[in-house]
C-alpha positions in Angstrom: -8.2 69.8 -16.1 -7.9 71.8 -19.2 -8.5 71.9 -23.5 -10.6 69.2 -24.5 -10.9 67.1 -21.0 -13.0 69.8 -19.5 -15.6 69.6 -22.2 -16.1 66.0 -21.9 -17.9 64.2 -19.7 -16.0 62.0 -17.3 -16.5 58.1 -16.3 -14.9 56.6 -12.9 -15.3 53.2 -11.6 -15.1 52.7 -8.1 -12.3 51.3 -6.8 -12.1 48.7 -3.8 -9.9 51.1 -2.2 -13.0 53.5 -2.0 -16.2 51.1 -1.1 -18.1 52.8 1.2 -16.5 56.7 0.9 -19.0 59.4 0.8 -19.5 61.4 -3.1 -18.0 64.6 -1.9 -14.9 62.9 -0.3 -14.6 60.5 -3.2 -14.2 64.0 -5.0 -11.8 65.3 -2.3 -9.9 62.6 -2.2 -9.2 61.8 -6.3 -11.1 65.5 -8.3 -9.3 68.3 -5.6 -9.5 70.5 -8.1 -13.4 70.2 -7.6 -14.8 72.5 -4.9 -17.3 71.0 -2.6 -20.0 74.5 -3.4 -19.2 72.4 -7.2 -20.0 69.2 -6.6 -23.2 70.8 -4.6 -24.4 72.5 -7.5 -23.6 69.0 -9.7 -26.2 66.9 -7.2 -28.4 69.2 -7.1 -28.6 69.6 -10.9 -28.5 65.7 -11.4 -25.4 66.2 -13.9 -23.3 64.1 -11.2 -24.5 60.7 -11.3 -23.9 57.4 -10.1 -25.0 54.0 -12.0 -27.3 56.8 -14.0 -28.8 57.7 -11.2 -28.7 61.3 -9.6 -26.8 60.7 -6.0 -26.1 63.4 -3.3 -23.0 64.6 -1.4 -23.7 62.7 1.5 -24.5 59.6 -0.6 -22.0 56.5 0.2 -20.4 55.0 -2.7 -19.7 50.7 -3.6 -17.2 49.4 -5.0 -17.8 48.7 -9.0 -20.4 51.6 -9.8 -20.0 54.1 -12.4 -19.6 57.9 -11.6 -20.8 59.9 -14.0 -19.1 63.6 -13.4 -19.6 66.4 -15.8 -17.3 69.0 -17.5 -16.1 71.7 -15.5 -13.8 72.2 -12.1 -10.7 74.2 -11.9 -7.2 73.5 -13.3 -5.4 70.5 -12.0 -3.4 70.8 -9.0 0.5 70.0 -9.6 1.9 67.2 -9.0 3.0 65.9 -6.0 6.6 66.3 -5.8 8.7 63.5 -3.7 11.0 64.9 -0.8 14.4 64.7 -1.9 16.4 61.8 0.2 19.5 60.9 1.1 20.9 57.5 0.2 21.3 57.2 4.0 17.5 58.1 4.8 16.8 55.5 1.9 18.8 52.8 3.8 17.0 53.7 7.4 13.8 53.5 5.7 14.5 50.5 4.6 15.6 49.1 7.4 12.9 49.6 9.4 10.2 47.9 7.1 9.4 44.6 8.4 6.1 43.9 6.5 4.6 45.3 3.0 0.8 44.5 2.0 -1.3 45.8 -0.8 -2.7 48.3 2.2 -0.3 48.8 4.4 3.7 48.9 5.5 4.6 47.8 9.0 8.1 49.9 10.3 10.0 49.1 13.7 10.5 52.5 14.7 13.5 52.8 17.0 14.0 54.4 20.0 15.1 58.3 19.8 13.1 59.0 16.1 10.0 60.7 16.5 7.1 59.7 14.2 6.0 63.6 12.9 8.4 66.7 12.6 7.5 69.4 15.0 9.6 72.7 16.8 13.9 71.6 16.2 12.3 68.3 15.3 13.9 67.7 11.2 13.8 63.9 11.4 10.9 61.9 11.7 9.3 59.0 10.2 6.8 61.6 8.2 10.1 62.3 6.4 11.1 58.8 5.3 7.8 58.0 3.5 8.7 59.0 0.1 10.9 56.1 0.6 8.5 53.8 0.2 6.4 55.2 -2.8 6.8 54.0 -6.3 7.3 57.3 -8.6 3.0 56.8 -10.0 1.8 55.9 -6.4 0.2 57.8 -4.0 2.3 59.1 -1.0 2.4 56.7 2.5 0.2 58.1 5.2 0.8 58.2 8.8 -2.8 56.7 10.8 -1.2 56.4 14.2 1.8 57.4 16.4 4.4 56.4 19.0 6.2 58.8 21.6 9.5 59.9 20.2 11.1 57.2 22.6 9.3 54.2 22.5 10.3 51.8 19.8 8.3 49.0 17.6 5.2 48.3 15.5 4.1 51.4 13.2 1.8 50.8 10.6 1.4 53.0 7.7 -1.6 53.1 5.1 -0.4 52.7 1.5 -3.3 54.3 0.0 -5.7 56.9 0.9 -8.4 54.4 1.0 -6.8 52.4 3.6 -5.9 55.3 5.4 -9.6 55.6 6.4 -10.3 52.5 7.0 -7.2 51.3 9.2 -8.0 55.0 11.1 -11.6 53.8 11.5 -10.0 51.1 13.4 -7.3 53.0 15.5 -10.4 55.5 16.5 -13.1 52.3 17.1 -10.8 50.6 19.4 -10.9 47.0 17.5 -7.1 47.3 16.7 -5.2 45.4 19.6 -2.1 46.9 20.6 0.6 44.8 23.1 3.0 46.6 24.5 6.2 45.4 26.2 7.5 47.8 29.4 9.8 46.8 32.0 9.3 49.0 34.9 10.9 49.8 38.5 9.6 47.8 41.3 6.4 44.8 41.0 2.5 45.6 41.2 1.4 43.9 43.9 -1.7 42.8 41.4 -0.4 40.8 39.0 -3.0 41.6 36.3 -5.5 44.2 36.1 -6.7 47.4 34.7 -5.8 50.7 35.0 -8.5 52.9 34.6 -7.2 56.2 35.7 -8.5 59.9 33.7 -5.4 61.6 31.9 -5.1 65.6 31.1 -2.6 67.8 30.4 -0.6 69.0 33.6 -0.4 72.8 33.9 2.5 74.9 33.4 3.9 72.3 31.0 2.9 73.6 27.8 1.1 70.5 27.4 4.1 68.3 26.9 3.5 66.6 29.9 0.1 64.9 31.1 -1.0 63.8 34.3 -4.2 62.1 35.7 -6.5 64.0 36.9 -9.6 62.3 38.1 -12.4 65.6 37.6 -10.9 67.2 34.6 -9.1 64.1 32.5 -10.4 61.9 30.0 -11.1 58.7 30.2 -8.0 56.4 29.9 -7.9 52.7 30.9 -4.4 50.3 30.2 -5.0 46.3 30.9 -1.5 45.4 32.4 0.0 41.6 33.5 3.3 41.0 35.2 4.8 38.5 32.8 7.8 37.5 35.0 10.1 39.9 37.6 13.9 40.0 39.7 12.7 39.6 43.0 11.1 43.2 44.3 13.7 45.1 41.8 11.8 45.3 38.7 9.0 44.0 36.8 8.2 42.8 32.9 4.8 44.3 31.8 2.8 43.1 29.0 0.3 46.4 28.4 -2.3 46.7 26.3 -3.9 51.0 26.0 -7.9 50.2 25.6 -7.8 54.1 24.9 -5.4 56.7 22.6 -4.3 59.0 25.2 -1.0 61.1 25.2 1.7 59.3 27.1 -1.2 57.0 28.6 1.1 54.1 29.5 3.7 56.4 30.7 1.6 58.1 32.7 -0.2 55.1 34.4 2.7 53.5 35.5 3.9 55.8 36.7 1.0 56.5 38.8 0.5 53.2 40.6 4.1 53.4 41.5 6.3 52.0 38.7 7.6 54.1 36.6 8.7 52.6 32.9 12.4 52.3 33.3 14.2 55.1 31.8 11.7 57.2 31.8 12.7 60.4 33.6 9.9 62.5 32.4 7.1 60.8 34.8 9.5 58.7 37.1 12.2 61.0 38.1 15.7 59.2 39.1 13.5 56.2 40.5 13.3 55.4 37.2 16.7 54.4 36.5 18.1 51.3 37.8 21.6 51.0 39.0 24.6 48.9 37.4 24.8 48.9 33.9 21.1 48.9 32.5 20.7 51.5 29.9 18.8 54.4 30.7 17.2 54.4 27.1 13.6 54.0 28.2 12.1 50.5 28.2 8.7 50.7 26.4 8.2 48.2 23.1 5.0 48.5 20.7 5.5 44.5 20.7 2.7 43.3 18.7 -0.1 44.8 16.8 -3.4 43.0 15.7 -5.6 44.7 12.9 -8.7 44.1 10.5 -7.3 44.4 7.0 -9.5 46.1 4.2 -11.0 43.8 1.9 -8.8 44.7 -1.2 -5.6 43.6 1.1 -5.2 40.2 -1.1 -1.7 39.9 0.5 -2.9 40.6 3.9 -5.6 38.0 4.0 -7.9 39.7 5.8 -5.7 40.6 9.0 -3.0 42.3 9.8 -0.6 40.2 12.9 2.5 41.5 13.0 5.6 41.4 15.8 8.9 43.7 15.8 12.3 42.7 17.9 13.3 44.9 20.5 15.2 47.5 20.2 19.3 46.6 21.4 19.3 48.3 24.7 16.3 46.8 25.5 17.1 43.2 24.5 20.4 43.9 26.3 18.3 44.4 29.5 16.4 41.2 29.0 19.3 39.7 28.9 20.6 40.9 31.8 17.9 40.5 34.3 17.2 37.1 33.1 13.8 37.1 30.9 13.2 34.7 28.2 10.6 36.6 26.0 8.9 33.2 25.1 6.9 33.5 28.2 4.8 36.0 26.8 1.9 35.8 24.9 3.2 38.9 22.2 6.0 36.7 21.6 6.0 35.8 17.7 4.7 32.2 17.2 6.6 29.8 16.2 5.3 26.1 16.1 2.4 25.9 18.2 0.9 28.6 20.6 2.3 28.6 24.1 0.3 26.4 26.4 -2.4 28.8 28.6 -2.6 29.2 32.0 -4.6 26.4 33.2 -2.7 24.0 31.0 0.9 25.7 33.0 -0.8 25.5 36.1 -2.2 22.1 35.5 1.4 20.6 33.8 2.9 22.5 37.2 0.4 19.6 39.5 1.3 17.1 37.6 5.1 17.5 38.1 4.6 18.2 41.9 2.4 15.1 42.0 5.1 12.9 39.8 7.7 14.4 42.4 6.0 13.4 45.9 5.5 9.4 44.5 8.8 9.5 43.5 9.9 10.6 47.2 7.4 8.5 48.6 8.7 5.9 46.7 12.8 6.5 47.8 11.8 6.5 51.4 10.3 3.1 51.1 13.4 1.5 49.5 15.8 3.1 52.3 13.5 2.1 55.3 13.2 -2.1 53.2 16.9 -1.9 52.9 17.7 -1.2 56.6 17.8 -4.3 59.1 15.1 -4.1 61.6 16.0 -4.0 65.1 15.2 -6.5 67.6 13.3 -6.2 70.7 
């Protein structure tokens, strides 16, 4: 800040956005211009206040108070200027938006774009979030990722206030995460957990993991064989209780069923002969997330489901699955019966079934003529 703005003493309210942020990342976050060693000095003066009161660096912040901040800091930083895009990358952003809250924006990545730039990597999602950003709003931030190759739900926080908080979530585990797979073979569990350490694998520059049971860290994937083709291939529902790289790749893989099209872990086994794509089969299907309390739109939570991807669909298709039988399938009317209700419903027909049989055999054998002795 410069002329007459630095000699005056400044007044913020907090903003919903920030309940809860610590002072010196409040600063951080909205004063950048403000060194930390500054703000220091400020506290420990008492010229930084908060409701009048003389706060600390460390101190956490609510929603609705007054910051008092003195005059001083260094010039302004420039404005952010928005990545120039293409009316195409405008069009691919915008295709892959399937839900916009005060917080958030929910993409359907496809298959084949990766979510970060990296080494020959010059499209990404990263790339596409100016797309989204009105010309006096902050800039989209990333808070999670998905392998280059897997397609589906993405969520990206609006604000940097909800970039901490939906990352507090990511990191704590209480975001639930369904993914779809279809993989080579059948477990012969059909549900469990897979609770198997994952590390990098030597001599791969660390672009390929592996488990490893002494060195890994922990890594557990709850999986459930939704339906299958005889002993050909198998429809996963998975759900990562841990972040790790490549963590359902790798865990497939390592009880014996590779993700279809996945040649990285699975090797040729993990292509299936005829005409199923060799695009790999792995679908962030569903995602289920607290929302932070200024989200009016989101009303608290975030439940969101995005279609497949064609090739994969195509595959469905082809082996015969109806996605309605799983329980990341989008609702529509009311839920899907459970498992005991199936199971019960299943008796009932069987039951219905044997009387009427019963009930056949005892009209044929009152129509016949009885024999004499």
């Amino acid at each position: 800040m410069s002329g007459a703005a630095e000699k005056q003493v400044r007044q913020f309210t907090i903003e919903p956005d920030d309940d809860g942020i610590r002072l010196d990342r409040w600063f951080k976050r909205h004063l950048p211009q403000v060194s930390f060693g500054m703000v220091s000095k400020w506290a420990r003066t008492g010229q930084v206040r908060v409701d009048g009161k003389r706060a600390k660096p460390e101190d956490r912040l609510s929603a609705g108070q007054v910051l008092r901040v003195p005059p001083g800091g260094e010039a302004a930083p420039k404005k952010r200027e928005a990545r120039e895009l293409s009316d195409e990358d405008r069009a691919r952003a915008e295709a892959m938006l399937i839900l916009r809250t005060d917080a958030a924006l929910v993409l359907n990545k496809p298959p084949g774009l990766a979510t970060q730039g990296g080494t020959k990597t010059h499209s990404h999602v990263d790339g596409l979030l100016d797309a989204y950003a009105g010309e006096d709003e902050p800039r989209p931030r990333l808070v999670h990722r998905l392998d280059k190759d897997t397609s589906g739900v993405l969520l990206v926080a609006r604000t940097p206030g909800s970039a901490a908080f939906f990352s507090r979530r990511f990191s704590g585990r209480s975001a639930r995460k369904v993914y779809w797979a279809l993989v080579v073979g059948v477990p012969e569990v059909a549900e469990g957990l897979i609770d198997a350490p994952i590390a990098k694998q030597p001599g791969t520059g660390g672009e390929k993991m592996h488990v490893d049971e002494e060195g890994g860290r922990p890594a557990r994937t709850k999986y459930r064989v939704v339906d299958r083709v005889g002993n050909r291939a198998a429809w996963l529902e998975l759900e990562p209780l841990t972040g790790r790289t490549h963590q359902l790749r790798v865990h497939c893989a390592a009880i014996g069923h590779p993700i279809v099209g996945d040649g990285k872990y699975g090797g040729q086994e993990a292509f299936l002969t005829g005409s199923v794509s060799r695009k790999m089969h792995l679908h962030a299907r569903r995602l289920i997330i607290d929302a932070p309390p200024s989200d009016k739109q989101a009303g608290g939570k975030i439940d969101v489901t995005a279609e497949l991807p064609e090739h994969f669909a195509a595959t469905m298709t082809q082996l015969g699955f109806d996605p309605g039988m799983s329980d990341a399938a989008p609702e529509k009317g009311p839920p899907p019966p459970g498992r005991a209700a199936k199971k019960q419903a299943a008796k009932a027909h069987a039951k219905q079934y044997r009387r009427a049989r019963r009930g056949e055999r005892k009209a044929r054998g009152a129509a016949q003529p009885k024999r004499s002795k």
